[in-house]
VMD Tcl script that draws the C-alpha trace (Angstrom):
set ca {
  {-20.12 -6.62 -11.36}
  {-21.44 -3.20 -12.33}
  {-20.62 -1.66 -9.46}
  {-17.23 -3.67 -8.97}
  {-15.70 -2.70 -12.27}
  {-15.76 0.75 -12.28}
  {-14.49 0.98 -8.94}
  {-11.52 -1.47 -9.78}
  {-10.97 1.19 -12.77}
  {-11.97 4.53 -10.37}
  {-8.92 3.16 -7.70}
  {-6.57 2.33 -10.28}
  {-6.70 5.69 -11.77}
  {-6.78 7.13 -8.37}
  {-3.76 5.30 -7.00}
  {-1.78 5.76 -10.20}
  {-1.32 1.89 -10.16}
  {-0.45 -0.02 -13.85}
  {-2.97 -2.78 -13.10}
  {-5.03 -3.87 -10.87}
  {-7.13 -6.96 -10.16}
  {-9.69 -8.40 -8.01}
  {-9.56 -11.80 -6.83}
  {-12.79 -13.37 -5.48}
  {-12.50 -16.88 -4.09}
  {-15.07 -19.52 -3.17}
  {-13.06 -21.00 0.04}
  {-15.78 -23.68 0.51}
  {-15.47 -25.11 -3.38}
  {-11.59 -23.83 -3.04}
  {-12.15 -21.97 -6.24}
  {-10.80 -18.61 -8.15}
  {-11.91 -16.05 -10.08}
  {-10.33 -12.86 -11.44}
  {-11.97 -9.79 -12.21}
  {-10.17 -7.59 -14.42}
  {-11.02 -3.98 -15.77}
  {-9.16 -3.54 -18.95}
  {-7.13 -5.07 -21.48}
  {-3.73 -4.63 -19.38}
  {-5.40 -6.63 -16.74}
  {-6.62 -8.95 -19.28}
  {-2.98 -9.07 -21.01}
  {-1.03 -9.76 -18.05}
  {-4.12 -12.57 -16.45}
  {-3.40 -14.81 -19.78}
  {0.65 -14.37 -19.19}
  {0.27 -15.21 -15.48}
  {-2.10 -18.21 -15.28}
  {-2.18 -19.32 -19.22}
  {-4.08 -18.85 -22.45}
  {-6.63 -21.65 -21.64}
  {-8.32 -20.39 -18.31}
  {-11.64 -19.85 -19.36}
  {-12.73 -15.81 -19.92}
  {-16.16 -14.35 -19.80}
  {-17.91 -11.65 -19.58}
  {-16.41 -9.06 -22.61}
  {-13.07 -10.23 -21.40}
  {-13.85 -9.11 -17.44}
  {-13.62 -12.49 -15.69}
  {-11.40 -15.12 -15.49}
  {-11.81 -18.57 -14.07}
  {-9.04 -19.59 -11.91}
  {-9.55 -23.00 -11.23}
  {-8.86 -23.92 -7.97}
  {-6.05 -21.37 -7.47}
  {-7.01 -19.56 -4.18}
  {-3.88 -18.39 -2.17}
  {-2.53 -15.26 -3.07}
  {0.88 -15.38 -1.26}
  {1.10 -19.46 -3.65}
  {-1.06 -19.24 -6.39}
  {-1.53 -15.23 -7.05}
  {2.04 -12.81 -6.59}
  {4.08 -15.95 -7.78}
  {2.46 -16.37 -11.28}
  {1.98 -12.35 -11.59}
  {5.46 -11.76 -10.60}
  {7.01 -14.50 -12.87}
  {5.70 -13.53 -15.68}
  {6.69 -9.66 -15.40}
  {10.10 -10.99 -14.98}
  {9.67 -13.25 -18.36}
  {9.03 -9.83 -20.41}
  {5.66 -9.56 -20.34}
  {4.56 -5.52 -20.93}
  {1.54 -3.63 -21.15}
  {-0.32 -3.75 -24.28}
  {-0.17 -0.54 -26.69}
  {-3.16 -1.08 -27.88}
  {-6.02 0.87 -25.40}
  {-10.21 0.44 -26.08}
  {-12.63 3.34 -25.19}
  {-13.34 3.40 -21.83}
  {-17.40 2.78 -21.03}
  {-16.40 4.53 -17.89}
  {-16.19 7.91 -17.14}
  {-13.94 8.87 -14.26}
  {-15.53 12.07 -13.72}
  {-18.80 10.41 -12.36}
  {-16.81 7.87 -10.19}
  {-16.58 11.12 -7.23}
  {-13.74 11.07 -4.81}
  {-12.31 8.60 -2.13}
  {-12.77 10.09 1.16}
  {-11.70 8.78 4.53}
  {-14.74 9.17 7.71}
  {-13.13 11.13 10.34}
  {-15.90 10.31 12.38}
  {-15.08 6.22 11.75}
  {-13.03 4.63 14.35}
  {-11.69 2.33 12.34}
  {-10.87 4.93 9.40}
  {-13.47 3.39 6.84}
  {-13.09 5.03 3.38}
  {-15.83 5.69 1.07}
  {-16.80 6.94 -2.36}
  {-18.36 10.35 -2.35}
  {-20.29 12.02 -5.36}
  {-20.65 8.82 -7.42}
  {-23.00 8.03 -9.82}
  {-22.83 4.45 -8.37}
  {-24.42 5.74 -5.52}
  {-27.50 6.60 -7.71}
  {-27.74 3.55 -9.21}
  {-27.02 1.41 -6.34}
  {-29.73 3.69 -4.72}
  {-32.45 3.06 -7.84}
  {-31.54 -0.62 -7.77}
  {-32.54 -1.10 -4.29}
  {-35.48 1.31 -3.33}
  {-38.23 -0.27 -1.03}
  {-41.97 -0.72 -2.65}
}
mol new
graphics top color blue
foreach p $ca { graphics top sphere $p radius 0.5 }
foreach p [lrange $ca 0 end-1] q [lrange $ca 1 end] { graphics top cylinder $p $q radius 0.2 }
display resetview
């Protein structure tokens, strides 16, 4: 999750999008969850799938339930409630992420299959750190 959230943040900012979410789903307990990575996320989440899905984690995931299909369960509640008014909140925290550090997206010209890849990131440090061999 500490390496997912500033990403979801990093491509949002990168792709000029208004929101942006992450669904993760269990296909073998046929359950959701929904990472979000900032209070518009968080906003729209509640006016999609309802006040009483269960939050955690400083308001970063929500439980789902046993939503999994995103063409059934996902676009349709999104989309509905867009069309029922529902608009970004004016209110904005800090961010605990700075974009600077996040480095660039770059596509491998080398890569057949046109992989792309974060360059420059402090992620890459800490991923590295996390992960070095004794």
């Amino acid at each position: 999750l500490d390496e997912l959230l500033p990403e979801i943040v990093a491509v949002k900012m990168e792709k000029g999008l208004s929101a942006l979410f992450l669904a993760v789903v269990n296909i073998v307990e046929l359950k959701g969850t929904l990472l979000m990575c900032g209070p518009t996320e968080l906003s729209l989440a509640k006016a999609a799938f309802g006040e009483d899905c269960a939050i955690t984690n400083g308001d970063t995931i929500m439980n789902l339930g046993n939503r999994v299909s995103r063409k059934k369960d996902y676009i349709p509640e999104i989309t509905r409630a867009i069309k029922a008014g529902w608009s970004k909140p004016l209110e904005r925290g800090a961010s605990a992420i700075d974009l600077e550090e996040l480095g660039t997206l770059e596509k491998d010209p080398l890569d057949p299959f046109g992989r792309v890849t974060r360059k420059g990131s402090v992620l890459e440090t800490r991923f590295k750190a996390m992960h070095v061999s004794v």
